[in-house]
MOPAC internal coordinates of N, CA, C and O (Angstrom, degrees):
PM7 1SCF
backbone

  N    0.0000 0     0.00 0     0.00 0    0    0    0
  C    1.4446 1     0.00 0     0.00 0    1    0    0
  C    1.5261 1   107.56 1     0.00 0    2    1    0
  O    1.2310 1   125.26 1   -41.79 1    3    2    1
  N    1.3508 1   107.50 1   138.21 1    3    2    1
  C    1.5757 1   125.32 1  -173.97 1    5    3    2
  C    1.7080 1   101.09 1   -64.06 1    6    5    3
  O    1.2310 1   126.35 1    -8.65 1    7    6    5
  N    1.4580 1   105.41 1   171.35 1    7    6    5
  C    1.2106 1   108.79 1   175.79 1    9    7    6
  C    1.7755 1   110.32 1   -88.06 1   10    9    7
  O    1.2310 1   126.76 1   145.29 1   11   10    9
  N    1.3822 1   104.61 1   -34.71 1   11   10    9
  C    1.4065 1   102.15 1   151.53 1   13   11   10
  C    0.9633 1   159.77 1   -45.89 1   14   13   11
  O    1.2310 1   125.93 1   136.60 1   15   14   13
  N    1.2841 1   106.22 1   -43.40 1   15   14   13
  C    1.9356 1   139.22 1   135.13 1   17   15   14
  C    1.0844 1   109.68 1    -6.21 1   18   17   15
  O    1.2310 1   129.06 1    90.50 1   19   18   17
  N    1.6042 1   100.15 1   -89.50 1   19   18   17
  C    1.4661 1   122.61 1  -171.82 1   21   19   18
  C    1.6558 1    94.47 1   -60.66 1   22   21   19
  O    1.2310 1   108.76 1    83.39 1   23   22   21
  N    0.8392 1   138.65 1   -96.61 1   23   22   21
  C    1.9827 1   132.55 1  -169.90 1   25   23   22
  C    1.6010 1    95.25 1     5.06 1   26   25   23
  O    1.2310 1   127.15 1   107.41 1   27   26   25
  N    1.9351 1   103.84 1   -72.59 1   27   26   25
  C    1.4007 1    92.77 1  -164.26 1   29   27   26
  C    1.3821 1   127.24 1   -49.49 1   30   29   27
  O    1.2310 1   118.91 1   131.36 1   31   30   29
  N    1.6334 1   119.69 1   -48.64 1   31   30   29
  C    0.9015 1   110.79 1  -153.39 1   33   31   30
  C    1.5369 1    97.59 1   -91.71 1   34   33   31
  O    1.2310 1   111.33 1  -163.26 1   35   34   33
  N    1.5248 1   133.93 1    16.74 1   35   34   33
  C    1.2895 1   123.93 1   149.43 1   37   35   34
  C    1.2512 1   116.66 1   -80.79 1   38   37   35
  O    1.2310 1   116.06 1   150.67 1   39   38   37
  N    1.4647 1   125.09 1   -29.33 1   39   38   37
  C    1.5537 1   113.61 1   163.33 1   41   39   38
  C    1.3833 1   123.74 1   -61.01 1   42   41   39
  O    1.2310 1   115.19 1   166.25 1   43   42   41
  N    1.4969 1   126.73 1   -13.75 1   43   42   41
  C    1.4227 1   142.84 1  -176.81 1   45   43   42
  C    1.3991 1    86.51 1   -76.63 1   46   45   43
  O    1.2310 1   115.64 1   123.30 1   47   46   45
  N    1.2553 1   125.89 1   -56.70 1   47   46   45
  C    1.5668 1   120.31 1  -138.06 1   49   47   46
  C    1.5281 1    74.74 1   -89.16 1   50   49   47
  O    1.2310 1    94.61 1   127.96 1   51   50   49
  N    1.2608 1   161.76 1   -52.04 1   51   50   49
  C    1.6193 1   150.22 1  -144.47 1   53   51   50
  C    1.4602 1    83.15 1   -64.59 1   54   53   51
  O    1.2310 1   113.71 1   138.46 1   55   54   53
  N    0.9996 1   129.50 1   -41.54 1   55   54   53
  C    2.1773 1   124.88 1  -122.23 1   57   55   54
  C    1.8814 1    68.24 1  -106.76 1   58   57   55
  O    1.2310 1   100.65 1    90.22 1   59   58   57
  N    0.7966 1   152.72 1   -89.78 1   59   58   57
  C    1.7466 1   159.46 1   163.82 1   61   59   58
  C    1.4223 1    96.00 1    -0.20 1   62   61   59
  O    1.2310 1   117.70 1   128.00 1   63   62   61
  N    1.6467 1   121.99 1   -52.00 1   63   62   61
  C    1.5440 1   120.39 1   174.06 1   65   63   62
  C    1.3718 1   119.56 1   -57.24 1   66   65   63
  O    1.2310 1   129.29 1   131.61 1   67   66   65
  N    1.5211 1    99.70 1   -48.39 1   67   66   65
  C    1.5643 1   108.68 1  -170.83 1   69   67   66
  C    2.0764 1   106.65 1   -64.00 1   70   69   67
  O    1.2310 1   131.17 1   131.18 1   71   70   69
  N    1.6067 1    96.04 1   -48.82 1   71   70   69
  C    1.0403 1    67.32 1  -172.48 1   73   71   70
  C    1.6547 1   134.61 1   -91.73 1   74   73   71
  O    1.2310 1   126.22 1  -177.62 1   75   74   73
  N    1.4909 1   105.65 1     2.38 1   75   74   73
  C    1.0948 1   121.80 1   150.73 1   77   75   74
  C    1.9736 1   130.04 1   -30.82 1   78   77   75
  O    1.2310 1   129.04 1    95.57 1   79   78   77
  N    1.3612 1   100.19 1   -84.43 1   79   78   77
  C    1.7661 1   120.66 1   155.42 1   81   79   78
  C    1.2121 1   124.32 1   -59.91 1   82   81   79
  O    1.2310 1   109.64 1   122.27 1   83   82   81
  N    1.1270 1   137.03 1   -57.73 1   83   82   81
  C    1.2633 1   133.39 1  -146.27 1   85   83   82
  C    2.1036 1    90.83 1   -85.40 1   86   85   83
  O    1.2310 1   124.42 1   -42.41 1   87   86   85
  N    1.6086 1   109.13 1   137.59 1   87   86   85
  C    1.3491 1   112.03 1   172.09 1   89   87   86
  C    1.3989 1   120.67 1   -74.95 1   90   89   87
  O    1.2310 1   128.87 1   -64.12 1   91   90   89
  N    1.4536 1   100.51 1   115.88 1   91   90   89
  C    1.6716 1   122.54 1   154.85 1   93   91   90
  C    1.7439 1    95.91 1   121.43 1   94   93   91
  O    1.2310 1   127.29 1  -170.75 1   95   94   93
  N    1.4703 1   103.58 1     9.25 1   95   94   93
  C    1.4260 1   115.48 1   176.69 1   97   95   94
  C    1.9270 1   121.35 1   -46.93 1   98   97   95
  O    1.2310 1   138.55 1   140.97 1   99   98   97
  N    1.5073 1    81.65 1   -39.03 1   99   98   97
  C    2.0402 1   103.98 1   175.16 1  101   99   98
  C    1.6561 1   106.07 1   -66.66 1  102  101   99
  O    1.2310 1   132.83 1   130.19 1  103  102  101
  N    1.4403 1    92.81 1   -49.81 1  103  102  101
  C    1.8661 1    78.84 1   178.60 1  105  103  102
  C    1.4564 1   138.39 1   -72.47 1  106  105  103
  O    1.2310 1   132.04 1   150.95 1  107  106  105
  N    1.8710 1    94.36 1   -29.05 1  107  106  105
  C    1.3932 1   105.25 1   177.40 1  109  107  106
  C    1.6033 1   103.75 1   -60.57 1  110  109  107
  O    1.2310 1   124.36 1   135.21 1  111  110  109
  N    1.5884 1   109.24 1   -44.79 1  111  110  109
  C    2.1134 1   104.72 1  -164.58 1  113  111  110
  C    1.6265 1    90.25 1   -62.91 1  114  113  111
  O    1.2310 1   114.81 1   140.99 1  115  114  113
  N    1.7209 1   127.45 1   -39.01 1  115  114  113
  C    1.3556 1   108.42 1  -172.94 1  117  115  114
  C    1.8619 1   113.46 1   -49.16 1  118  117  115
  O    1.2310 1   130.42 1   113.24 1  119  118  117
  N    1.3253 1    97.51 1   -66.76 1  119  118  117
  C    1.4815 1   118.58 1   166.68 1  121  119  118
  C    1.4106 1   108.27 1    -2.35 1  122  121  119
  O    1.2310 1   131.76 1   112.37 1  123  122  121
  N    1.5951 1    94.91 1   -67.63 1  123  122  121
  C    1.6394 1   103.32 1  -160.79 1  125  123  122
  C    1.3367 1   104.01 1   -66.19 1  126  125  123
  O    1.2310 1   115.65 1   127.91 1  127  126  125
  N    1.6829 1   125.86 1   -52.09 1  127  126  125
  C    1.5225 1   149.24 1   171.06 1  129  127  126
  C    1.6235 1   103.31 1   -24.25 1  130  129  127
  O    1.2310 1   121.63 1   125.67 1  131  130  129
  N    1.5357 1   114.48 1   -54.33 1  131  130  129
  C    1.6093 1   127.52 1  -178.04 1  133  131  130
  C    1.7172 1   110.36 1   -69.66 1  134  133  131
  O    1.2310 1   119.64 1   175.49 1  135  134  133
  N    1.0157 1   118.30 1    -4.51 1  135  134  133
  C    1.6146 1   111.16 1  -157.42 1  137  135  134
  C    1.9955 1    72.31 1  -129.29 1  138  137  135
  O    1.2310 1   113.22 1   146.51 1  139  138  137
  N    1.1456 1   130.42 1   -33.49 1  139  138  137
  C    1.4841 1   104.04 1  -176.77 1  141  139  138
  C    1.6707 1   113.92 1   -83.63 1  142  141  139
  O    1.2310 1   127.26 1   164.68 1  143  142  141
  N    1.4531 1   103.63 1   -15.32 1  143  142  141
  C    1.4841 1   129.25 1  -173.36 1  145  143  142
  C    1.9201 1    91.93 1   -58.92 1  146  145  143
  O    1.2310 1   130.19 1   114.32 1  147  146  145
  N    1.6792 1    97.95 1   -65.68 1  147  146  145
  C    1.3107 1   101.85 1  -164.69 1  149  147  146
  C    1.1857 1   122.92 1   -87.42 1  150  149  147
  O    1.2310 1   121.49 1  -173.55 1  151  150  149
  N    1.2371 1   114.75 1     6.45 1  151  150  149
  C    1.8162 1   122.86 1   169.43 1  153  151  150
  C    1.8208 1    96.56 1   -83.77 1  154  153  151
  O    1.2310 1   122.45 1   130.81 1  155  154  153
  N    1.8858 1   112.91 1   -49.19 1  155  154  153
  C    1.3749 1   110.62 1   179.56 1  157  155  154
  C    2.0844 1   116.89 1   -38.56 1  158  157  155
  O    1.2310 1   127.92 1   127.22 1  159  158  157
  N    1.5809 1   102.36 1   -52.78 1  159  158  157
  C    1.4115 1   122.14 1   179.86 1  161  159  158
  C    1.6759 1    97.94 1   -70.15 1  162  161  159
  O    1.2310 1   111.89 1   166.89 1  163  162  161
  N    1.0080 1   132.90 1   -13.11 1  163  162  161
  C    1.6295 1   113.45 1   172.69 1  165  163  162
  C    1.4784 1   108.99 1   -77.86 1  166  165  163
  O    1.2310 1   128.07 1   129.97 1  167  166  165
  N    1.6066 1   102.06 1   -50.03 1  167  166  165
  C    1.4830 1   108.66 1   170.67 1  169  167  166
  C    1.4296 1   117.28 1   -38.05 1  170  169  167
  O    1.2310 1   122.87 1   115.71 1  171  170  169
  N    1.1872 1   112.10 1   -64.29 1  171  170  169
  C    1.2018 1   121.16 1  -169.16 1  173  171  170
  C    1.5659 1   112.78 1   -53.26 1  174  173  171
  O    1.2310 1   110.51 1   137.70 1  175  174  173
  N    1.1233 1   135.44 1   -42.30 1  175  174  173
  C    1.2505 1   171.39 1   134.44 1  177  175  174
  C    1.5351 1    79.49 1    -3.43 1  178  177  175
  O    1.2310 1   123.76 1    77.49 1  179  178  177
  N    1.4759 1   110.39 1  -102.51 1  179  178  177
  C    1.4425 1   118.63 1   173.45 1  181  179  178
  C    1.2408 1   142.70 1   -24.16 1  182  181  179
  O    1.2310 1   116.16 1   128.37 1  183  182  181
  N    1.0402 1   124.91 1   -51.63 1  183  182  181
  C    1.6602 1   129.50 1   146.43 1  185  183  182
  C    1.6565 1   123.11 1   -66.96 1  186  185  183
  O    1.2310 1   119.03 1   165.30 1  187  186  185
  N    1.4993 1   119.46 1   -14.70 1  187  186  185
  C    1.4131 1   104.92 1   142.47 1  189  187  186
  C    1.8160 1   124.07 1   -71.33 1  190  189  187
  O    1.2310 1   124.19 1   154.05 1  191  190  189
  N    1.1222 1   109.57 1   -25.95 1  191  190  189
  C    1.5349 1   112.51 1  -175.85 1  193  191  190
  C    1.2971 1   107.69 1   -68.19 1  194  193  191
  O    1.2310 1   124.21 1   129.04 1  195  194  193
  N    1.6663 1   109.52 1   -50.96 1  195  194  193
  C    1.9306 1   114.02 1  -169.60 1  197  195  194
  C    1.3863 1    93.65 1   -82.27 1  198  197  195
  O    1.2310 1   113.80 1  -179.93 1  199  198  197
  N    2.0928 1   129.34 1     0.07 1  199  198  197
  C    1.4594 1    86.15 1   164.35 1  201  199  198
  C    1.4365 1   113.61 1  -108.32 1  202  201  199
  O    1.2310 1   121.21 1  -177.78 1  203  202  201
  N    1.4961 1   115.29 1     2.22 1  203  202  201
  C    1.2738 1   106.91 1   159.00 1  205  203  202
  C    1.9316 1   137.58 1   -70.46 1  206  205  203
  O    1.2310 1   136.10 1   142.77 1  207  206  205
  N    1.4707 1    86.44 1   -37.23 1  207  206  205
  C    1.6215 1   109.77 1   151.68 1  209  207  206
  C    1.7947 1   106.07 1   -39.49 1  210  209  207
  O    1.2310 1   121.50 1   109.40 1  211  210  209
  N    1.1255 1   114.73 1   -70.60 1  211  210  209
  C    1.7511 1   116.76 1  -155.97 1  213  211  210
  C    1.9612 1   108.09 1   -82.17 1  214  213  211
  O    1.2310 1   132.52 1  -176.00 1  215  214  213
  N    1.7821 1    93.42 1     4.00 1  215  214  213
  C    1.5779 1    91.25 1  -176.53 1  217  215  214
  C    1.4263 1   111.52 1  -153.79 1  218  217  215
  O    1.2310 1   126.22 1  -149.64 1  219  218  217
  N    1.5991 1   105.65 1    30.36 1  219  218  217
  C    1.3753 1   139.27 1   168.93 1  221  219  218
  C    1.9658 1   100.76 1   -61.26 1  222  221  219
  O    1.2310 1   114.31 1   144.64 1  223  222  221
  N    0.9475 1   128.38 1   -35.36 1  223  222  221
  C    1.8611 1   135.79 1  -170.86 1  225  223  222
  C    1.8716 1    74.66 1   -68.07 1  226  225  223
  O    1.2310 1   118.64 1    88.70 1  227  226  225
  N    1.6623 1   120.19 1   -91.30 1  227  226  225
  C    0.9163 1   117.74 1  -165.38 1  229  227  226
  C    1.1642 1   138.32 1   -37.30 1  230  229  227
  O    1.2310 1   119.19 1   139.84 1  231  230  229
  N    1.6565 1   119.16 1   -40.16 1  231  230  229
  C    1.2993 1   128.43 1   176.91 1  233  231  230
  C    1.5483 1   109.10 1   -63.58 1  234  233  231
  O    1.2310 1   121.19 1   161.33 1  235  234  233
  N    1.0147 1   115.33 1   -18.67 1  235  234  233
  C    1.5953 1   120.83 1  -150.75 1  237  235  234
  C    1.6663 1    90.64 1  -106.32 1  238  237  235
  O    1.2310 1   108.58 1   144.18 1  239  238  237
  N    1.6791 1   138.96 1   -35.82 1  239  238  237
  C    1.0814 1   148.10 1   172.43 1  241  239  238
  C    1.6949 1   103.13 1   -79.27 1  242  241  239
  O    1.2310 1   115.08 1  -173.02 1  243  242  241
  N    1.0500 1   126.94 1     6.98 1  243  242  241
  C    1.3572 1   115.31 1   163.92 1  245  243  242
  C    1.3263 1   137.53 1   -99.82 1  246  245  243
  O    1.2310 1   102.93 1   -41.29 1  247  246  245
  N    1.4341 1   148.92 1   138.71 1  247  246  245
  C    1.1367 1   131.78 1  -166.42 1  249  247  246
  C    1.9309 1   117.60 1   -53.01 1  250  249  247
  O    1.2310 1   129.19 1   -17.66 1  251  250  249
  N    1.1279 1    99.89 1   162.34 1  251  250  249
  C    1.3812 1   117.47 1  -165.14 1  253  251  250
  C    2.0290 1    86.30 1   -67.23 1  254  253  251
  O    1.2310 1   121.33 1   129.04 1  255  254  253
  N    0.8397 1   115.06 1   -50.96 1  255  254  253
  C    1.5940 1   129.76 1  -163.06 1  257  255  254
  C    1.7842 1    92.64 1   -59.64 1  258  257  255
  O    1.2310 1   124.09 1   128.53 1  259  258  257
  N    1.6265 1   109.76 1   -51.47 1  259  258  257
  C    1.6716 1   101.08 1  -177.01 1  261  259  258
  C    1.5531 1   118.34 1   -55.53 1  262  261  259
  O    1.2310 1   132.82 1   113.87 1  263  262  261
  N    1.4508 1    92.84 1   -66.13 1  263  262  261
  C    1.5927 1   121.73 1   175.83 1  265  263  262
  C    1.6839 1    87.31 1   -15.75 1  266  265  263
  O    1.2310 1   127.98 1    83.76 1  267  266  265
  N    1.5275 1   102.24 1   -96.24 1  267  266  265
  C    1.5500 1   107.49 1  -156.98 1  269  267  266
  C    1.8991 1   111.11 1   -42.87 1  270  269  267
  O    1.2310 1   129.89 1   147.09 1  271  270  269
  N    1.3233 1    98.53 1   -32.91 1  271  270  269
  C    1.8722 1    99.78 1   179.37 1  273  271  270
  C    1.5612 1   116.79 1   -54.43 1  274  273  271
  O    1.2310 1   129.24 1   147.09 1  275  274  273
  N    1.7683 1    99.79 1   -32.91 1  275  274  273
  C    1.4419 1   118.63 1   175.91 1  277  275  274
  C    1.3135 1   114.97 1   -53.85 1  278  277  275
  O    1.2310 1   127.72 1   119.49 1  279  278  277
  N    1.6760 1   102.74 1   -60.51 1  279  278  277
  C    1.3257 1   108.48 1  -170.80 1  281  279  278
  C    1.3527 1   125.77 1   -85.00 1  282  281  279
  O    1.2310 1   126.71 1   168.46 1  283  282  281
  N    1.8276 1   104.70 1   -11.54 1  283  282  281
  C    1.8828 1   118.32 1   176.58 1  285  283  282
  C    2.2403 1    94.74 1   -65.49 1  286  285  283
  O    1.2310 1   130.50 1   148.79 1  287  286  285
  N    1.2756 1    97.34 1   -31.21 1  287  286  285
  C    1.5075 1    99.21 1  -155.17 1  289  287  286
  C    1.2619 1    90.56 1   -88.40 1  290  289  287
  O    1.2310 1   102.89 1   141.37 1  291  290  289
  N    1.3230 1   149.00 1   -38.63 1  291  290  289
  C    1.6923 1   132.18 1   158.38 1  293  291  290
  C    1.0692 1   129.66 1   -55.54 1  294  293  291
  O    1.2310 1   118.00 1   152.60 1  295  294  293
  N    1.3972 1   121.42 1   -27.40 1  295  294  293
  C    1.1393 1   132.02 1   176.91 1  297  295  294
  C    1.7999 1   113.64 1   -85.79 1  298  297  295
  O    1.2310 1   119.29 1   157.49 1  299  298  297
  N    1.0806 1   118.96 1   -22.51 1  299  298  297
  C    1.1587 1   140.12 1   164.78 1  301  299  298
  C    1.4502 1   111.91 1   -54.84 1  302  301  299
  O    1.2310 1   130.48 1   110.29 1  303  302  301
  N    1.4713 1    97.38 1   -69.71 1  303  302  301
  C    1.7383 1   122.06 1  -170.22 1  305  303  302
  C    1.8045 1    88.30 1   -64.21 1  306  305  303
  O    1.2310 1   122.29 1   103.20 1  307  306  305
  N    1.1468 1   113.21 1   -76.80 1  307  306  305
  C    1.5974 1    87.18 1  -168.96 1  309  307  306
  C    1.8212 1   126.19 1   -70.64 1  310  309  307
  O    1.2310 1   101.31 1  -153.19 1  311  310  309
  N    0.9024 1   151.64 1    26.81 1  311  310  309
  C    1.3836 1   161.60 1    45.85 1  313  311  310
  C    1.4753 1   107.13 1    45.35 1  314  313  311
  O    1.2310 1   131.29 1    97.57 1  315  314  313
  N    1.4923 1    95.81 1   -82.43 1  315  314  313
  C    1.5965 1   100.76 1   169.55 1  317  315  314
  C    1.8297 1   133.38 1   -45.04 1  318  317  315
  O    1.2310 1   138.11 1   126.53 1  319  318  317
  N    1.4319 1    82.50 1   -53.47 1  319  318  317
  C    1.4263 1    90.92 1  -178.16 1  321  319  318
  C    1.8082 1   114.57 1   -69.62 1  322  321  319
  O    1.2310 1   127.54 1   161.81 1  323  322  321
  N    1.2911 1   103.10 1   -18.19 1  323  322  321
  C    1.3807 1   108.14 1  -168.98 1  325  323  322
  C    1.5244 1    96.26 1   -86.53 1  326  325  323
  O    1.2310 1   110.76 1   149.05 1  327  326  325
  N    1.1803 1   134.99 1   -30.95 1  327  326  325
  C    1.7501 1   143.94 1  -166.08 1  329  327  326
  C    1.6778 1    82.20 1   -85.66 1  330  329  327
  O    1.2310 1   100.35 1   153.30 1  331  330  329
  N    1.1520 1   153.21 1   -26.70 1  331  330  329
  C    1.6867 1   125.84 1  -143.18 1  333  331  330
  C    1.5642 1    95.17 1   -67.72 1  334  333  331
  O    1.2310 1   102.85 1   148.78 1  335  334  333
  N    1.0640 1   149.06 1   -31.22 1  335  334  333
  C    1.3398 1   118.61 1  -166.62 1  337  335  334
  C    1.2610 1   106.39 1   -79.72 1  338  337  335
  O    1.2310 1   105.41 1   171.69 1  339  338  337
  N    1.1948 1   144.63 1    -8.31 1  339  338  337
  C    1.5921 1   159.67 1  -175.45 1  341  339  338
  C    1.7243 1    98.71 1   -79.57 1  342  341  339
  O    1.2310 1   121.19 1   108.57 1  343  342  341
  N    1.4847 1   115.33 1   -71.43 1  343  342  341
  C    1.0195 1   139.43 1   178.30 1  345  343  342
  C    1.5044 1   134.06 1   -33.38 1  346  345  343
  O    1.2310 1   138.77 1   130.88 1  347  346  345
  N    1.5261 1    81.22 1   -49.12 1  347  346  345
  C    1.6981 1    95.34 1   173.08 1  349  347  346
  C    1.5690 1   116.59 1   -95.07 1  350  349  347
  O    1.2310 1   122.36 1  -161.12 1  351  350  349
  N    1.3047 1   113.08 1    18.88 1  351  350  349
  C    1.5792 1   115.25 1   172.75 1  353  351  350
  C    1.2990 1   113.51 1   -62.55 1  354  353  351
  O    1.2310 1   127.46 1   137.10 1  355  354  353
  N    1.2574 1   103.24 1   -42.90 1  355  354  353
  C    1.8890 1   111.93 1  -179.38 1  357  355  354
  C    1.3582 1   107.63 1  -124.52 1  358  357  355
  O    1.2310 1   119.13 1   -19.10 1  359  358  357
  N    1.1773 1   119.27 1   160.90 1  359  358  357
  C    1.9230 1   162.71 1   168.45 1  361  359  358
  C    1.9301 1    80.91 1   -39.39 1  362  361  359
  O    1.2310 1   126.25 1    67.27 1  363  362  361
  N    0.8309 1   105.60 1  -112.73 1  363  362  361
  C    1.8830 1   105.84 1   176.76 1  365  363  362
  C    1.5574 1   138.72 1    -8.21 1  366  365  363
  O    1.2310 1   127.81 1   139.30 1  367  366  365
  N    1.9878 1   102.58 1   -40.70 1  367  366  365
  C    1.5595 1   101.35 1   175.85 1  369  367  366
  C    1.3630 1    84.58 1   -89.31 1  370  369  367
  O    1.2310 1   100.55 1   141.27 1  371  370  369
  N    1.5080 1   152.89 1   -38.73 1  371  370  369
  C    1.2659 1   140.46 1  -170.09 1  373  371  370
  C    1.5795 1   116.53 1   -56.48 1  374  373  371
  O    1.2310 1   122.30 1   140.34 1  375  374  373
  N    1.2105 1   113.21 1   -39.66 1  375  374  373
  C    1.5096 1   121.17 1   159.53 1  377  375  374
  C    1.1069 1   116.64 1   -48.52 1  378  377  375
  O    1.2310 1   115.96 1   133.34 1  379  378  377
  N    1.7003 1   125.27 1   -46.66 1  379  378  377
  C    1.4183 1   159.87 1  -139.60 1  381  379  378
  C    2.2110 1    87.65 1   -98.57 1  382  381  379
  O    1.2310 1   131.29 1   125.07 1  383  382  381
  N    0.7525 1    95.81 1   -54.93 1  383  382  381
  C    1.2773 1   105.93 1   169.71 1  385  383  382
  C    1.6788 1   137.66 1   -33.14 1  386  385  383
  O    1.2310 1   135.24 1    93.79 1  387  386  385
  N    1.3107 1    88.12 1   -86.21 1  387  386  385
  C    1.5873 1   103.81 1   149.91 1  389  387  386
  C    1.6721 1   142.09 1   -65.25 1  390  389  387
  O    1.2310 1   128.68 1   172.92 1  391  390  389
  N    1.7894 1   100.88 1    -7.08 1  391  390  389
  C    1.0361 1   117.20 1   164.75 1  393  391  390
  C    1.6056 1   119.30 1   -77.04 1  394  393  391
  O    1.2310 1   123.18 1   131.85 1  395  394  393
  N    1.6983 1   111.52 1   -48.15 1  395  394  393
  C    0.9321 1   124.78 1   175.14 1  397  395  394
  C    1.5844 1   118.78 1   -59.29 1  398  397  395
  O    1.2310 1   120.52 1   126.02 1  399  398  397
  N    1.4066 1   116.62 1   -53.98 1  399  398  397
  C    1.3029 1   112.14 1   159.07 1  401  399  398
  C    1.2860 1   153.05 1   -48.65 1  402  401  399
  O    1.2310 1   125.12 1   142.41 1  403  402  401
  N    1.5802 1   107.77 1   -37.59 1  403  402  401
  C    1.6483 1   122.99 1   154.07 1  405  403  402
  C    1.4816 1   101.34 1   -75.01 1  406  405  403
  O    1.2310 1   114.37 1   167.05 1  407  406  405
  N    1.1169 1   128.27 1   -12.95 1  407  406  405
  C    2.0077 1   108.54 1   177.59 1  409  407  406
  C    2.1010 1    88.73 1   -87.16 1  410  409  407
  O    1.2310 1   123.13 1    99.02 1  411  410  409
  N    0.9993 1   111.60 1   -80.98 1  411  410  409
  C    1.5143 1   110.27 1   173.89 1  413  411  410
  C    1.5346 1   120.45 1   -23.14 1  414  413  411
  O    1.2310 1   119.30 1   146.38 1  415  414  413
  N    1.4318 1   118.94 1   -33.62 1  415  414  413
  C    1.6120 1   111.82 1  -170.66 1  417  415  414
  C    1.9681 1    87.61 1   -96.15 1  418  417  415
  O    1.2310 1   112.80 1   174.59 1  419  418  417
  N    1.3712 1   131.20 1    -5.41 1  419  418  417
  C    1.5033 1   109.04 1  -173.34 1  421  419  418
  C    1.4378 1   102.29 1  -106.28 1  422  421  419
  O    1.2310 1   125.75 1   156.52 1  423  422  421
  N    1.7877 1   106.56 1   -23.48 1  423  422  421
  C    1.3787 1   103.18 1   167.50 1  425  423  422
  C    1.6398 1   120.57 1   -49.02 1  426  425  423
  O    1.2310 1   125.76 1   121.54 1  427  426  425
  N    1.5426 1   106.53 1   -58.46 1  427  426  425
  C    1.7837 1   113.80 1   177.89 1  429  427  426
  C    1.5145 1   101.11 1   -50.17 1  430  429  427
  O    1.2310 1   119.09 1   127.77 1  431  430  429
  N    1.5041 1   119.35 1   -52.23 1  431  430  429
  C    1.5294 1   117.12 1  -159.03 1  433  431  430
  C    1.9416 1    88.81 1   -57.53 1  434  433  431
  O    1.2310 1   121.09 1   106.38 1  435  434  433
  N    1.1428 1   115.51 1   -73.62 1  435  434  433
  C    1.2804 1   136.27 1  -160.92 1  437  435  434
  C    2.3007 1    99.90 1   -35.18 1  438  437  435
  O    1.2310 1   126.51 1   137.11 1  439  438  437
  N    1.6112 1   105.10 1   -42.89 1  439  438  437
  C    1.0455 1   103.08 1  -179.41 1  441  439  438
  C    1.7140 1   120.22 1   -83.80 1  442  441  439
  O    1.2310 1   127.79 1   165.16 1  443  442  441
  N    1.2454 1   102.60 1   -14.84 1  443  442  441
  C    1.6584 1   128.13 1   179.32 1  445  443  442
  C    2.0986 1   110.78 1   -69.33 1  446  445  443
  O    1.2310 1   133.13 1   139.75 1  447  446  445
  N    1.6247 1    92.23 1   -40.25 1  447  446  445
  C    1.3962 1   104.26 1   168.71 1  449  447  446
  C    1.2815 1   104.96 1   -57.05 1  450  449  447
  O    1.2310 1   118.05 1    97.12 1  451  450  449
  N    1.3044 1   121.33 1   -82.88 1  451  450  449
  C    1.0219 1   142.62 1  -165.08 1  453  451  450
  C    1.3874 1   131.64 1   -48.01 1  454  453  451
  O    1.2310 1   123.22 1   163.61 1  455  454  453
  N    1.9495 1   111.42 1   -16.39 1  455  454  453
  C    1.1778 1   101.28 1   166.92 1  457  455  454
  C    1.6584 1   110.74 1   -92.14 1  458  457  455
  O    1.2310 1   125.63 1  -163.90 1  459  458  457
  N    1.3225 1   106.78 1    16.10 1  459  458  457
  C    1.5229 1   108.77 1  -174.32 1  461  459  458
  C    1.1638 1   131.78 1  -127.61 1  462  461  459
  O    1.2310 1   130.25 1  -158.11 1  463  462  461
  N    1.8180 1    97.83 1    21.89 1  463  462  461
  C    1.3575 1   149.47 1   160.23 1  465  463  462
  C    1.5863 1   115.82 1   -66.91 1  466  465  463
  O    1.2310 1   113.43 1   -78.47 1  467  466  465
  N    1.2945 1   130.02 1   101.53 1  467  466  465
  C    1.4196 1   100.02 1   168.39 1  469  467  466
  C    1.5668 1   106.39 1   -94.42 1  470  469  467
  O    1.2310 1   127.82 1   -12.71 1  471  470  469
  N    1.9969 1   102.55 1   167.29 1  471  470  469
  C    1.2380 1    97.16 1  -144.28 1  473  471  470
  C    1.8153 1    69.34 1  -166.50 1  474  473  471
  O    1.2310 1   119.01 1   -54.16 1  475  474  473
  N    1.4389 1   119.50 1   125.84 1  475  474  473
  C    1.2283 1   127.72 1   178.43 1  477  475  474
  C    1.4418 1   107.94 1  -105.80 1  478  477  475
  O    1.2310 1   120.10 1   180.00 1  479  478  477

């Protein structure tokens, strides 16, 4: 192990100490956890916008029937992803789970084909 190595992962283990011991250490790492949570969801946010922006011609040239399949199946899929800790409590939403997600990811695929279908 590098000498660099070791540096880092002794600054890991201090910051793991600190916030371990030192009081209000749990709230500050939550703190920080919530503010990286919601910068992650802005992003995300953001690259759904610039890709509707950069594929606004297509969305807009597709049938009324895809479009909504597009957007039932994103809206679906994240739904899903947002319920998993609910979901996976029991044998059934875990089934329920992966059901929902492979129906949501074939809906998009299924509407993704199709706008790249020509069709007179």
């Amino acid at each position: 192990m590098s000498l660099k190595t070791a540096r880092n992962v002794g600054i890991i283990a201090v910051v793991a100490l600190a916030v371990a011991l030192l009081p209000g250490g749990g709230d500050t790492a939550r703190f920080v956890l919530s503010a990286l949570s919601l910068g992650f969801l802005a992003a995300l946010g953001f690259l759904g916008y610039r890709l509707y922006r950069e594929n606004q011609f297509t969305l807009w040239s597709m049938s009324t029937r895809h479009r909504a399949l597009l957007y039932g199946g994103a809206a679906a899929g994240g739904a899903t992803l947002i319920a998993t800790s609910r979901l996976w409590e029991s044998g059934f939403g875990t089934v329920m789970w992966f059901v929902l997600l492979g129906g949501s990811g074939l809906a998009v695929y299924h509407a993704w084909v199709e706008s790249r279908r020509y069709s007179v």
